[in-house]
N, C-alpha and C positions, 0 to 999 in steps of 0.2 A: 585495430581489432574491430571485427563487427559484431558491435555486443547484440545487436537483434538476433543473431543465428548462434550465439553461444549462450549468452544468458539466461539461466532457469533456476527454479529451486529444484532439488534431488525429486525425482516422479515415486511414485511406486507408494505402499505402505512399511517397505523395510525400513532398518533400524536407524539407517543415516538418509530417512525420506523426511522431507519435509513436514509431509502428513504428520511423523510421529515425534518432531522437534520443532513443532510452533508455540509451543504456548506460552512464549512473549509476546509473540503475535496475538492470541487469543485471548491473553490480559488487556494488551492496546483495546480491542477492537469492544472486552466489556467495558473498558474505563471510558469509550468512547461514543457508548451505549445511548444513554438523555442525550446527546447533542445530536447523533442519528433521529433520533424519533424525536423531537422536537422540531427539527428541521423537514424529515417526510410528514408530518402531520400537519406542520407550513403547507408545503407545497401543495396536498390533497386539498387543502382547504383554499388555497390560489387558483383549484382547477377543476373546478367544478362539474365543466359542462364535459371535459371527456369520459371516456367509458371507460379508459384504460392509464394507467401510469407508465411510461417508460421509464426504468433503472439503470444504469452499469454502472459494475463494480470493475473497475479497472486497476490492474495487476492484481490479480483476484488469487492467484497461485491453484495448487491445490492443498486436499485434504477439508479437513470439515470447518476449519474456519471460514470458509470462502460462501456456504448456506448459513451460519448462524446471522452473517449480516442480513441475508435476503429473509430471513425468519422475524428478525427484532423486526424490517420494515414490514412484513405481512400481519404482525401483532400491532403495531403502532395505527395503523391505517383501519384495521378490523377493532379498538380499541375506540379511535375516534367516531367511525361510523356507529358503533354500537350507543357512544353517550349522545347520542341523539341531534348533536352539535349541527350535521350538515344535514339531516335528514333524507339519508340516501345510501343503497346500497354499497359495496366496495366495490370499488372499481376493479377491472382482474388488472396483474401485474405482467410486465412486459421484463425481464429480467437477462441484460448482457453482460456475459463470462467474459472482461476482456484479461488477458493477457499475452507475451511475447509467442509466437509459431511453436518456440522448441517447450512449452506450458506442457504437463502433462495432464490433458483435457479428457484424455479415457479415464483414468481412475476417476475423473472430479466429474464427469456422467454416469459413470455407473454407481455413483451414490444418487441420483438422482429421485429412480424409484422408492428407497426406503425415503427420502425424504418428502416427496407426497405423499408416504401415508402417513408421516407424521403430521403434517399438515392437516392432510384427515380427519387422525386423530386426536389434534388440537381442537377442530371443530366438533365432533362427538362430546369431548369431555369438557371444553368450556362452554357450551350453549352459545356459542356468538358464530355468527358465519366468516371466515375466511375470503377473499376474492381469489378469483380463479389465480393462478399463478404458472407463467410461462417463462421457462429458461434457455437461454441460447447461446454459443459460443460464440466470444466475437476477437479471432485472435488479430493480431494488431501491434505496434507500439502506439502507446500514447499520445506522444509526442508526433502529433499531425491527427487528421482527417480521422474518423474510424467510423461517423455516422453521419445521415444527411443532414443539410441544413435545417433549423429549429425543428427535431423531434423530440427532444430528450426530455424529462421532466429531473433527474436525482441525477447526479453523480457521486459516486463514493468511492472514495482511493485512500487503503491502509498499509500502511509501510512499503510504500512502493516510489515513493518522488526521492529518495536519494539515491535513486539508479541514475547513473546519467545515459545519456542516449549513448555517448562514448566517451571514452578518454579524453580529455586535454589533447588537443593536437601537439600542443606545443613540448609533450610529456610524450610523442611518437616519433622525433626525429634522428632517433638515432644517437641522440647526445645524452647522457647521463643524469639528468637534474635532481633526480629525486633518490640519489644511491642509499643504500641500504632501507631503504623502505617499500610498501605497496599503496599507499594511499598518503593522505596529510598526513603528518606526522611533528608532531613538536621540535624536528632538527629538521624539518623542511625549509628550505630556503622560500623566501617573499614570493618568489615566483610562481613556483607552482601551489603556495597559496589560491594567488592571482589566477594563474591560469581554471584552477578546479571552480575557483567563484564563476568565474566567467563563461561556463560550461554551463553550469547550469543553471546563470540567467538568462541563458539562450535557451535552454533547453523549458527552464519553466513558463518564460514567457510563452513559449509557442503552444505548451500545454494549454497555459490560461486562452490565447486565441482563438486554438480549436473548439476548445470546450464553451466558450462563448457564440461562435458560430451555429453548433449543435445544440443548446439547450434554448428552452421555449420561454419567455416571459413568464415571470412568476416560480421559474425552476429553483432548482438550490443545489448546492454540493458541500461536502464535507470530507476533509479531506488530513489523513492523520500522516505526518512524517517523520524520522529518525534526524532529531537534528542534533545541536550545540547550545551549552549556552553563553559561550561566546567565538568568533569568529577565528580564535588565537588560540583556542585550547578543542582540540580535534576529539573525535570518538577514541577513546584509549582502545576497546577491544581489537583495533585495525593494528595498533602498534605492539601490542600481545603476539597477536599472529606473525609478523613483521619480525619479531624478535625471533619468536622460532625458529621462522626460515632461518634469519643469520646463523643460526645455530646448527643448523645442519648442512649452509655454507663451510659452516667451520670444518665439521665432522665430514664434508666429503661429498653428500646426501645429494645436494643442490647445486649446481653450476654458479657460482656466484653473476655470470652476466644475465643469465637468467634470472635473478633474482630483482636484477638494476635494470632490465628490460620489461619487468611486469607491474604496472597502475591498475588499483582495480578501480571502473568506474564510478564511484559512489562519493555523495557530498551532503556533507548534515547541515543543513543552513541554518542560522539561527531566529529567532521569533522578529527580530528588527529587520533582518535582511528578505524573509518569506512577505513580512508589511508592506517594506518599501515599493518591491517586485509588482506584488498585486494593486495596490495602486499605481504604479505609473503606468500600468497595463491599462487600467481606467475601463476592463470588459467587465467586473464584477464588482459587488458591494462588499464589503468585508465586516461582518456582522459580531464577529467572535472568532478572537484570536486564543487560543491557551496555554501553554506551557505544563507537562506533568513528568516527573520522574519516575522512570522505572529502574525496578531491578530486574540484573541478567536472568537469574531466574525469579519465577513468580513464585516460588515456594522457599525462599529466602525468610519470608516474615513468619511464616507458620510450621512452628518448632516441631509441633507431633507429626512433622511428616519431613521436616528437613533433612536431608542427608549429604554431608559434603562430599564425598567419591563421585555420587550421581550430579551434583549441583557442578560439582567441575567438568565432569564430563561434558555435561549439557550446554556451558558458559564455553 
């Protein structure tokens, strides 16, 4: 399967668009908030002498969580400049949309307008100036090349490294390995265990490679992903889905070889194994590692709004 030309989230703002079912995504990315601006407020302060910062947000998807990060980094930056720290203007921002070809990149442009003028009107209403801010699409996979050698000052990637580039080969040949399920799964056999590991240490390694190629001395990246916490016990919501299918093998619904024919490519790796990786890659310092849990939905903890029909639906 070539997941470059299939892979996407739902485009559109309708009801099963991504735009209007992220907000586990949009919890990630505020829980992920101080380790962002900590880190671009690093790097500003590493780079004094340019005029401008390079960003991309890689698998940036669409809908509005894909500006609230380039928003925290335009506060963080206009934050440091204002406390007098470097003594100097804000640099304007250089800002790439990257995600897969099939990205739905219209909808996530045509927010763009109202978003400088909130920008705007961030600068009107807090007395602090803003730097100029430039955004651009940069579609692409990851995984390789996407910009020239040392330009880049940030990278940031939120829930997007347990896509794998593709499949497990060894889960494409036509042989059965992994029946009755679509991904890892607790009655998985050793193998394709092995095989999904092994996907995406190839796959992240080369991530790490490019991304060290492309960034500039004194750069930084941060980088949030859907893992495990341990290597033996998989994401349950894959085996959820997994089970339903079976169930409409049962009822008729599904072809069952269709069923033992289809891996989706995705791998949660866990905080030891994302360690290990980055260092023996030896392109990046590794400063802060974290681990945090979430729930399926982010409105699970807060009762006056909790509703379980919607909370299932949305899980």
């Amino acid at each position: 399967m070539e997941v470059g030309r299939v892979l996407r989230m739902n485009g559109g703002t309708g009801k099963t668009s991504y735009a209007i079912n992220s907000r586990l995504a949009r919890a990630v990315i505020a829980k992920a908030k101080p380790v962002v601006e900590e880190n671009i407020t690093e790097v500003y302060g590493g780079n004094m002498s340019s005029e401008f910062l390079k960003v991309a947000d890689l698998g940036c998807s669409s809908g509005s969580n894909t500006l609230i990060v380039v928003s925290q980094i335009l506060d963080a930056i206009a934050a440091t400049a204002a406390s007098g720290r470097l003594n100097r203007q804000p640099p304007a921002l250089q800002v790439f949309l990257n995600d897969l070809p099939g990205n739905d990149f219209n909808s996530l442009f045509k927010t763009l307008p109202s978003f400088y003028e909130e920008v705007k009107k961030k600068e009107r209403e807090g007395g602090r100036r803003l730097g100029r801010c430039f955004i651009f699409g940069a579609p692409g996979s990851f995984y390789g090349s996407l910009f020239p050698n040392n330009t880049m000052h940030f990278f940031h990637s939120s829930y997007s490294l347990h896509w794998l580039s593709q499949v497990p080969q060894e889960l494409e040949t036509g042989e059965v390995l992994n029946k009755g399920n679509i991904c890892i799964a607790k009655t998985s056999p050793p193998g394709v265990f092995k095989a999904y590991f092994n996907q995406f240490e190839r796959d992240f390694t080369l991530f790490l490679k490019s991304r060290s190629e492309e960034i500039v001395p004194r750069g930084g990246m941060v980088l949030t992903v859907m893992g495990s916490m341990r290597s033996d016990d998989p994401c349950f919501h894959w085996e959820l889905l997994g089970r339903a299918l079976n169930d409409m093998v049962l009822e008729s619904l599904v072809p069952e070889a269709k069923l033992d024919s289809f891996n989706l490519p995705y791998y949660g790796p866990t905080a030891e194994e994302v360690r290990r990786l980055i260092e023996a890659q030896e392109c990046f310092i590794l400063k802060r590692l974290e681990v945090f849990n979430m729930e399926w939905d982010p409105d699970m903890n807060r009762e006056e709004v909790f509703d379980e029909q919607e909370s299932g639906k949305f899980v």
